[in-house]
C-alpha distance (Angstrom), angle and dihedral (degrees) to the residues before:
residue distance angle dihedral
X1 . . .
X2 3.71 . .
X3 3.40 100.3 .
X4 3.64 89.3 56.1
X5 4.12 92.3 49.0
X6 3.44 90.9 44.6
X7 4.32 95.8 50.4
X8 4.20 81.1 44.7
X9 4.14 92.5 61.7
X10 3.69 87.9 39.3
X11 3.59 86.1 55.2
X12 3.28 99.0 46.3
X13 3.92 98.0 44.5
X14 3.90 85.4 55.6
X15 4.00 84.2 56.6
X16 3.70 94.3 48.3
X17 3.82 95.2 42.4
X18 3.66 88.0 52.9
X19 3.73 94.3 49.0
X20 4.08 94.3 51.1
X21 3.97 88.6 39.9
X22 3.74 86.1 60.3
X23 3.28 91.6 65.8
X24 3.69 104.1 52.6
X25 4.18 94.4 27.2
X26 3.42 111.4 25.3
X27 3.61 96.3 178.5
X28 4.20 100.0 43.4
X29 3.92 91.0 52.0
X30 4.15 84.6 48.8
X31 3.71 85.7 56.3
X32 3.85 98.2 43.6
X33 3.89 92.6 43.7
X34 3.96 95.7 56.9
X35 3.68 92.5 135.4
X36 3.62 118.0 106.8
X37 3.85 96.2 -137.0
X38 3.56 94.0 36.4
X39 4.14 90.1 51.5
X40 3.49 96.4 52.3
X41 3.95 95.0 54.9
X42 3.91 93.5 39.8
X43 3.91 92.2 51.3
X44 3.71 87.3 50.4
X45 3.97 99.8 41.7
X46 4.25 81.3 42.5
X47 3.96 93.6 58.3
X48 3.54 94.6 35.3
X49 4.16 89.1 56.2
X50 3.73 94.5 38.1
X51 3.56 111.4 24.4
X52 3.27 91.1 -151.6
X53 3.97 114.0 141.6
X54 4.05 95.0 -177.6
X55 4.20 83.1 46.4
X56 3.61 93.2 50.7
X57 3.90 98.1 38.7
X58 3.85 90.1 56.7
X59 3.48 92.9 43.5
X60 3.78 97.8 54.5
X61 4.35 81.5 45.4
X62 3.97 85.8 59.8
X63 3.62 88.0 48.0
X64 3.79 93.4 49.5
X65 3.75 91.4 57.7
X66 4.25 96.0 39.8
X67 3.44 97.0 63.9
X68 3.57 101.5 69.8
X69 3.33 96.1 34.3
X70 4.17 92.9 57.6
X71 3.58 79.4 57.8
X72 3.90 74.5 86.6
X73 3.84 97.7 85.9
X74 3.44 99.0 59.4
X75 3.75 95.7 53.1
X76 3.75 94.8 90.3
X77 3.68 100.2 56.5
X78 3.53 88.7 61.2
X79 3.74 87.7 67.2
X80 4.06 95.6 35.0
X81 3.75 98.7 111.5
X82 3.84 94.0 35.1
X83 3.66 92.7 64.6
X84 3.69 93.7 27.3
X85 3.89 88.2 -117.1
X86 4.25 106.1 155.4
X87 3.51 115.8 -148.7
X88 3.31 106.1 -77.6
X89 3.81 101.2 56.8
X90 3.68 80.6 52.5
X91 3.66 102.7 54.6
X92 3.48 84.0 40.7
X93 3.89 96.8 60.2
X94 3.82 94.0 37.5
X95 3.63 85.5 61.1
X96 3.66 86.1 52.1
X97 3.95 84.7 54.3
X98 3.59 91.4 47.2
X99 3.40 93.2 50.9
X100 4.07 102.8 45.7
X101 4.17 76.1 39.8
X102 4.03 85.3 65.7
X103 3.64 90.7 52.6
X104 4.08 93.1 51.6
X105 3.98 85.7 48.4
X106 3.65 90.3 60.0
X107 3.78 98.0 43.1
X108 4.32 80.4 47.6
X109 3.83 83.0 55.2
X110 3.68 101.2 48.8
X111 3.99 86.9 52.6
X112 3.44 103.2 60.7
């Protein structure tokens, strides 16, 4: 019973960081907030705080564009027992991925 209260306020202070985030960097809380469900609520909590159409609009842009590119963290463990990696080499490198992903989300941003 713990457990499960303590993953529900972890879950919830991702969905509050993302909403404040989205009002100082749009585009990093788009990227963080990739998760259909978790979207939805943070676009909503985001508007509601800021009331900021033009805000919320690019936000849910950023968002638009992060969610394939997150994708990137799972591409190693499609390759784990090919190269013999183990799991943690793998999560390691797909949060390499995710993190040169971040920096092709921005350069995404910039061009449109």
């Amino acid at each position: 019973m713990l457990f499960t209260a303590l993953k529900a306020a972890i879950a919830a202070s991702v969905i509050i960081f993302a909403s404040w985030l989205a009002g100082k960097k749009p585009e990093l809380a788009g990227f963080i907030t990739a998760l259909p469900l978790v979207s939805i609520m943070a676009i909503a909590f985001s508007y509601t705080q800021h009331d900021d159409v033009g805000n919320t609009v690019q936000y849910a842009r950023s968002i638009i564009f992060a969610v394939p590119i997150s994708w990137l963290f799972f591409v190693p463990f499609f390759f784990t027992e090919k190269f013999n990696l183990g799991f943690w080499p793998s999560w390691a490198l797909g949060l390499a991925l995710l993190a040169a992903g971040y920096f092709l989300h921005q350069w995404i941003l910039k061009q449109i």
